[in-house]
SEPA-561070 format. One record per residue (C-alpha): residue number from 1; residue in three letters; x, y, z. Coordinates in pm, whole numbers, plus 50000, padded with zeros to 5 digits. Layout:
N
+------+------+-------+-------+-------+
| romi | miti |     x |     y |     z |
+------+------+-------+-------+-------+
|  NUM |  ALA |     X |     Y |     Z |
...
+------+------+-------+-------+-------+
//
This chain:
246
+------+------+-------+-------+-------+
| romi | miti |     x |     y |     z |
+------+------+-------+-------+-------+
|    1 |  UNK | 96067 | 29130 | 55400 |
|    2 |  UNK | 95839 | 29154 | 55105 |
|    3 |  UNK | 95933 | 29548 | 55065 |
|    4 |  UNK | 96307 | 29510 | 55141 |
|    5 |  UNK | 96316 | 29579 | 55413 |
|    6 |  UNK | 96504 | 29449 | 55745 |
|    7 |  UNK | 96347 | 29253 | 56014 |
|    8 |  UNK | 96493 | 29120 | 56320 |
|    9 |  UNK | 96433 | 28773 | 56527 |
|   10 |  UNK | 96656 | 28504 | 56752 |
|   11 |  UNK | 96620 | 28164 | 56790 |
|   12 |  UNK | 96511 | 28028 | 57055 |
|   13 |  UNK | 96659 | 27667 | 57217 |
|   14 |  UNK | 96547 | 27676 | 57566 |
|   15 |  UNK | 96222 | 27553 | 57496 |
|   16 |  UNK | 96022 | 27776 | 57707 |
|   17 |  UNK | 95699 | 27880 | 57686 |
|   18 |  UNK | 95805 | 28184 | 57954 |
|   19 |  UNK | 96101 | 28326 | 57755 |
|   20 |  UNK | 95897 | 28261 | 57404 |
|   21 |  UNK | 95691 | 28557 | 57550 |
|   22 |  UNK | 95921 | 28765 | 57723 |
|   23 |  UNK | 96067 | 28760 | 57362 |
|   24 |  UNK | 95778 | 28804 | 57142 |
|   25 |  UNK | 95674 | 29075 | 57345 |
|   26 |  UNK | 95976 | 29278 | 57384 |
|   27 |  UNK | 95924 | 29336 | 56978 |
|   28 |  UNK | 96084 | 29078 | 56800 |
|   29 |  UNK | 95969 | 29062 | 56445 |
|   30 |  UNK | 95995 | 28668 | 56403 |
|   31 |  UNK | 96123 | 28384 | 56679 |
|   32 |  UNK | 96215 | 28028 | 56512 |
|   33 |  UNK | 96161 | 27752 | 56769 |
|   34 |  UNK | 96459 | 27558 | 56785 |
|   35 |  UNK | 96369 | 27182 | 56710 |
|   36 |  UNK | 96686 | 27013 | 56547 |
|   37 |  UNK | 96927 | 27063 | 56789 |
|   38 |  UNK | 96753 | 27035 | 57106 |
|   39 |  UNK | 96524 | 26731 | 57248 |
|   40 |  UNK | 96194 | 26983 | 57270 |
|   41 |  UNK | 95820 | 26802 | 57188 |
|   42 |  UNK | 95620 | 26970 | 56910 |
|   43 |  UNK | 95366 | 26955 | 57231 |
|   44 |  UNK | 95640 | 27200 | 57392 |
|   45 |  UNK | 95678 | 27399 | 57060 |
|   46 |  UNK | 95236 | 27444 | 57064 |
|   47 |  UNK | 95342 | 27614 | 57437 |
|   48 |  UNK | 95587 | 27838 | 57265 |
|   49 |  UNK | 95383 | 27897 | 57001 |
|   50 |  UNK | 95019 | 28015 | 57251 |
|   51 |  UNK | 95314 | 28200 | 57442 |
|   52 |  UNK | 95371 | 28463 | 57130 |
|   53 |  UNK | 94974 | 28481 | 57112 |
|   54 |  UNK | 94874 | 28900 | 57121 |
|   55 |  UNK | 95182 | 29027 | 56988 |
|   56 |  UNK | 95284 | 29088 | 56631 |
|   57 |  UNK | 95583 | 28836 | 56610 |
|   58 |  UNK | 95553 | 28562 | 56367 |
|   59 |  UNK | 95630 | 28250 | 56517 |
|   60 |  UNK | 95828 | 27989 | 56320 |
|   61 |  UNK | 96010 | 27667 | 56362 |
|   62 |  UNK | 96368 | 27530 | 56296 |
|   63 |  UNK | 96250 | 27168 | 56202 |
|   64 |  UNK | 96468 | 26903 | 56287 |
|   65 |  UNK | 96477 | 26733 | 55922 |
|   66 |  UNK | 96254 | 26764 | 55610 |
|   67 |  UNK | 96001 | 26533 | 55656 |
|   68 |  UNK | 95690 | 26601 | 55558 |
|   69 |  UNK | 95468 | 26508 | 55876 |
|   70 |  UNK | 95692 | 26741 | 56108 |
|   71 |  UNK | 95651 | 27004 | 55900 |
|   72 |  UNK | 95278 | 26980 | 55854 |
|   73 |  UNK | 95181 | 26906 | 56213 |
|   74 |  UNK | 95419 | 27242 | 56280 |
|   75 |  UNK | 95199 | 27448 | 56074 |
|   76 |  UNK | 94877 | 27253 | 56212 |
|   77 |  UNK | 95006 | 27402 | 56562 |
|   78 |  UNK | 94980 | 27740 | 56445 |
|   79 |  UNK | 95383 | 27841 | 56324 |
|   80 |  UNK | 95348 | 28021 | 56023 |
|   81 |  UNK | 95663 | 27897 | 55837 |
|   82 |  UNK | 95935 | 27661 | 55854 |
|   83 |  UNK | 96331 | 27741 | 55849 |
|   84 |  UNK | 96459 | 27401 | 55694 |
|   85 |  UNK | 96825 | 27301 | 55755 |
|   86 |  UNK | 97082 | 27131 | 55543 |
|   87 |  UNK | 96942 | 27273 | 55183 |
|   88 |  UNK | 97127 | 27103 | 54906 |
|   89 |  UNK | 96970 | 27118 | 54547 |
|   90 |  UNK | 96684 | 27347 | 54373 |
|   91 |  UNK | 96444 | 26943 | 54398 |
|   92 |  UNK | 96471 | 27004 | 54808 |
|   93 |  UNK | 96373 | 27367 | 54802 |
|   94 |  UNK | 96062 | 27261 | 54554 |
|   95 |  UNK | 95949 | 26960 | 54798 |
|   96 |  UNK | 95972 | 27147 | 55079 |
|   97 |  UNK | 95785 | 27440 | 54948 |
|   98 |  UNK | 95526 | 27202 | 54833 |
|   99 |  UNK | 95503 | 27066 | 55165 |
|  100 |  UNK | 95356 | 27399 | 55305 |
|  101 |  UNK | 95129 | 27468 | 55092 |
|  102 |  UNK | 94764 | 27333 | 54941 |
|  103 |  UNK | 94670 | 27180 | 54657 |
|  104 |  UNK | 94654 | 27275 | 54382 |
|  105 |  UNK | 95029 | 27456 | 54441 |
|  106 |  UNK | 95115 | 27224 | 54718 |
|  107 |  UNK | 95085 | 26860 | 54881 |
|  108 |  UNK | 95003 | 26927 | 55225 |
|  109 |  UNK | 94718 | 26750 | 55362 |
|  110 |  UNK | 94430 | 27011 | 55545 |
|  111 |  UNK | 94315 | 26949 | 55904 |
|  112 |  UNK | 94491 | 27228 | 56101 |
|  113 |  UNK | 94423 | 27226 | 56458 |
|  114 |  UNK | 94514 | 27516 | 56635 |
|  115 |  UNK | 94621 | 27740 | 56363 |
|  116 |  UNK | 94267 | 27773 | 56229 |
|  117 |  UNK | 94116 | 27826 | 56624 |
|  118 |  UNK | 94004 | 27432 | 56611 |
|  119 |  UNK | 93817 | 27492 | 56277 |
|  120 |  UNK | 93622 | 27819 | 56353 |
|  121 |  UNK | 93850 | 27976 | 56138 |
|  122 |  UNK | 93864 | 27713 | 55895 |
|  123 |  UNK | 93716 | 27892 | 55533 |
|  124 |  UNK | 94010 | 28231 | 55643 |
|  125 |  UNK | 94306 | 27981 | 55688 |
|  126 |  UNK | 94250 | 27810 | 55425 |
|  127 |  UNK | 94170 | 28111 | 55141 |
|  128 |  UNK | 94504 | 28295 | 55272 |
|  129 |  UNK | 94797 | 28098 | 55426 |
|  130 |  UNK | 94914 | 27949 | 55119 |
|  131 |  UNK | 95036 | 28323 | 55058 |
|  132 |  UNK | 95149 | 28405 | 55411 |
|  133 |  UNK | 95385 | 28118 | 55482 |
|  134 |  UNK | 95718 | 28197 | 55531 |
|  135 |  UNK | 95993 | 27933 | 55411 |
|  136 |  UNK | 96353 | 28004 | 55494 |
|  137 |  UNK | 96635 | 27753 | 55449 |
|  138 |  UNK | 96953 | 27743 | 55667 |
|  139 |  UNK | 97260 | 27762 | 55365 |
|  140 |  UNK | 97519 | 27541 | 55542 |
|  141 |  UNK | 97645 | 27297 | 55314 |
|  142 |  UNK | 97877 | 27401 | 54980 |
|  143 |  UNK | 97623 | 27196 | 54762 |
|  144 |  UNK | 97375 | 27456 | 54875 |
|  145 |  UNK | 97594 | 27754 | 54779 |
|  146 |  UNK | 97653 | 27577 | 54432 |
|  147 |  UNK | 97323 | 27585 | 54377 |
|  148 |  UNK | 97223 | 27895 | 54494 |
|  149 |  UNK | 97103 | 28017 | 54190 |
|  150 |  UNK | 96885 | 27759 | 54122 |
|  151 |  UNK | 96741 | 27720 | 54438 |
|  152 |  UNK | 96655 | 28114 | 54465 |
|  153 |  UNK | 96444 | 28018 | 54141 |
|  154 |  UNK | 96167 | 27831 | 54339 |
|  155 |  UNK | 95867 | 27990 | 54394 |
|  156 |  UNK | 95824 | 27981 | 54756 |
|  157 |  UNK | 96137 | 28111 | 54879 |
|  158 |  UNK | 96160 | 28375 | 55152 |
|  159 |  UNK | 96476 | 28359 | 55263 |
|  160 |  UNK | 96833 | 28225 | 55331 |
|  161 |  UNK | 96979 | 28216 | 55643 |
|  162 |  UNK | 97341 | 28154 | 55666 |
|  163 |  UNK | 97477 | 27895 | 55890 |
|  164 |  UNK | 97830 | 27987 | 55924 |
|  165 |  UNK | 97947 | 27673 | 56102 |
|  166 |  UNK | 97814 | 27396 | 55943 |
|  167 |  UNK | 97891 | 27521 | 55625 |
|  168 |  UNK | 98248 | 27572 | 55742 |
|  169 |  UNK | 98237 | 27172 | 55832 |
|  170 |  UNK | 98146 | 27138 | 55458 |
|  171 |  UNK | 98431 | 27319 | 55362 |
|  172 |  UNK | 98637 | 27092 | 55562 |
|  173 |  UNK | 98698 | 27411 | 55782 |
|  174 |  UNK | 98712 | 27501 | 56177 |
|  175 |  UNK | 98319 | 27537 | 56263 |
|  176 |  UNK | 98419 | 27814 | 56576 |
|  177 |  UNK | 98672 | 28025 | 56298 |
|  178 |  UNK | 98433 | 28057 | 56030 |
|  179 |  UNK | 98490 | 28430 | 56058 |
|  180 |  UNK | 98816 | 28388 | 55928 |
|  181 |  UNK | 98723 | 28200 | 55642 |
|  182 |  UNK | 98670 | 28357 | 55312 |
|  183 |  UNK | 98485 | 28052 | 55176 |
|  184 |  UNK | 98191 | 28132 | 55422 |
|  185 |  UNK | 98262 | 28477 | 55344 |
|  186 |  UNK | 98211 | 28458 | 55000 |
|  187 |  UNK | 97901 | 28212 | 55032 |
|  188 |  UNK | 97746 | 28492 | 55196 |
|  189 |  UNK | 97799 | 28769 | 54949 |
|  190 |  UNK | 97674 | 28557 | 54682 |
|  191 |  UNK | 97359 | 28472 | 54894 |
|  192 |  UNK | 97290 | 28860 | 54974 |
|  193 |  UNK | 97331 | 28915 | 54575 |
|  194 |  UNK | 97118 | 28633 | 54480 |
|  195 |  UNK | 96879 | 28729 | 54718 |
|  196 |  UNK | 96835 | 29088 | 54596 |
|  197 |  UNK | 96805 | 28926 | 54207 |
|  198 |  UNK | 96528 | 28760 | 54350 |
|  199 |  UNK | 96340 | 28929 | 54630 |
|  200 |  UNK | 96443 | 28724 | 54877 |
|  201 |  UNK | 96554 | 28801 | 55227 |
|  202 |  UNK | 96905 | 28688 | 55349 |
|  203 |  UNK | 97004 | 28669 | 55730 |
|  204 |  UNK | 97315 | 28663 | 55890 |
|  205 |  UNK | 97341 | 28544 | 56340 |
|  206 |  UNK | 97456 | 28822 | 56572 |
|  207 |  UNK | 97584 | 28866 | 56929 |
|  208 |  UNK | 97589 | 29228 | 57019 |
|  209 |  UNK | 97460 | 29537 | 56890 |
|  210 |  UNK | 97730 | 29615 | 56661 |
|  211 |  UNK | 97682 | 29308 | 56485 |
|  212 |  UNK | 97287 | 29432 | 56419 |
|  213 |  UNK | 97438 | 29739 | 56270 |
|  214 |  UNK | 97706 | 29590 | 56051 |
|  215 |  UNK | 97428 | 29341 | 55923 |
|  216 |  UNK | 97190 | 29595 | 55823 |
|  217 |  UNK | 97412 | 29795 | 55641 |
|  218 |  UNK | 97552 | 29503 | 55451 |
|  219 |  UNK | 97182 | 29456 | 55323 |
|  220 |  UNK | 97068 | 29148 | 55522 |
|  221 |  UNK | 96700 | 29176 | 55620 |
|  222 |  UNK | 96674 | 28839 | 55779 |
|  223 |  UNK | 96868 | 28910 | 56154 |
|  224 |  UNK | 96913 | 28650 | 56402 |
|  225 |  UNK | 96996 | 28811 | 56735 |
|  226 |  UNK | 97064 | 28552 | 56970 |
|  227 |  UNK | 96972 | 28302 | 57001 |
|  228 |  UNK | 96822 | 28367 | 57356 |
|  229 |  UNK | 97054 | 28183 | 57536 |
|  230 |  UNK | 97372 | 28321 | 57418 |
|  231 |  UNK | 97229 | 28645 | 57545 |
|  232 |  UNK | 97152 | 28569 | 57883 |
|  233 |  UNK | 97444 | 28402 | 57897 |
|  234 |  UNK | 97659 | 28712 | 57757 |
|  235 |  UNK | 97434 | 28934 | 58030 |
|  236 |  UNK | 97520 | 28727 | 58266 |
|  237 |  UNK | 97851 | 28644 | 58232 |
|  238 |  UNK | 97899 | 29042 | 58227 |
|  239 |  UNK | 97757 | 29154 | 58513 |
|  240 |  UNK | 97945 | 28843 | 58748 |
|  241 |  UNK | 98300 | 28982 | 58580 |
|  242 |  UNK | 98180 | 29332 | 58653 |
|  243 |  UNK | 98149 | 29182 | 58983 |
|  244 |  UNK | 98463 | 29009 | 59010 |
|  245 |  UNK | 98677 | 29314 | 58909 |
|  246 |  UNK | 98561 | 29486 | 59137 |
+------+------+-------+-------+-------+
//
């Protein structure tokens, strides 16, 4: 991301340990736990997170609101960054930044648990993770988009990830149709230009494989593919009409 160039992830809703593996190790570069719109534990997402142990995806979590002891005891479980929903003004981005990281450039308080290996690893955590936490914010309301500039000017940053239907909502628009509306078009152009001013990623959801392509040629280098239960459901709704028809 740092170098500009495109990584791939999904989310992941199911809250299972078993699929958080299957997916970190088929080669996903990044897997955000969904916690916001599903009724999973952080005890659950600490499963999903020891699931993605031995491979080389980063896991991350979708917290369910910006509050300061989720996001903590997240990164105390061992997720190495946050994707924040419902971004609205440069002062969010900056507390929520602030909220990963240690003094003196942050607020959060230090006693990791299991991200540290129950303090065996406490003097390495704590000399590098302030630079290796990743801090992505979900762009779906217009106040966000208005304030796009300023919000790409907070140290911290990593990456925008556009969330197509709630921002349509905020446009007073169809949530299912946002690909006809030029609104969320346009909000994501200016994110992708913004984001290259600044170095930061920008990510776009897809479904299929042709979606992957036309996302990486537009520039994103934050990809969503999934999440993983729109594609077992889109596998498995395939092979049953393959079935049917025949």
């Amino acid at each position: 991301m740092n170098a500009g160039e495109p990584t791939i992830g999904s989310f992941l809703g199911l809250a299972s340990p078993h699929v958080s593996g299957l997916m970190a190790h088929a080669g996903f570069d990044w897997l955000v736990i969904e916690t916001e719109h599903n009724s999973m534990s952080l005890s659950e997402v600490e499963h999903c997170i020891m699931a993605m142990s031995g491979t080389h995806t980063v896991p991350l979590v979708r917290v369910p609101h910006n509050d300061m002891n989720f996001i903590q005891r997240a990164l105390d479980l061992g997720a190495r960054g946050i994707v924040a929903p419902m971004i609205r003004t440069a002062q969010d981005a900056e507390r929520i930044v602030n909220i990963t990281r240690y003094p003196p450039v942050g607020n959060r308080g230090f006693g990791p648990l299991r991200a540290p290996h129950y303090t065996l690893h406490n003097p390495e955590y704590f000399e590098e993770i302030n630079d290796n936490i990743i801090v992505a914010f979900i762009l779906e309301t217009k106040e966000a988009v208005d304030n796009l500039e300023e919000i790409a000017q907070v140290p911290g940053v990593d990456a925008f990830v556009m969330g197509q239907c709630d921002l349509s909502l905020s446009y007073g628009l169809h949530p299912l149709k946002y690909n006809e509306h030029p609104e969320v078009r346009d909000a994501a152009q200016k994110a992708l230009e913004i984001g290259r001013r600044h170095n930061i990623a920008t990510g776009l959801n897809t479904f299929s494989p042709e979606m992957v392509r036309e996302a990486v040629a537009a520039g994103h280098t934050f990809i969503s593919y999934g999440p993983e239960y729109a594609l077992i459901n889109q596998t498995v709704r395939q092979g049953i009409e393959t079935f049917r028809n025949l």
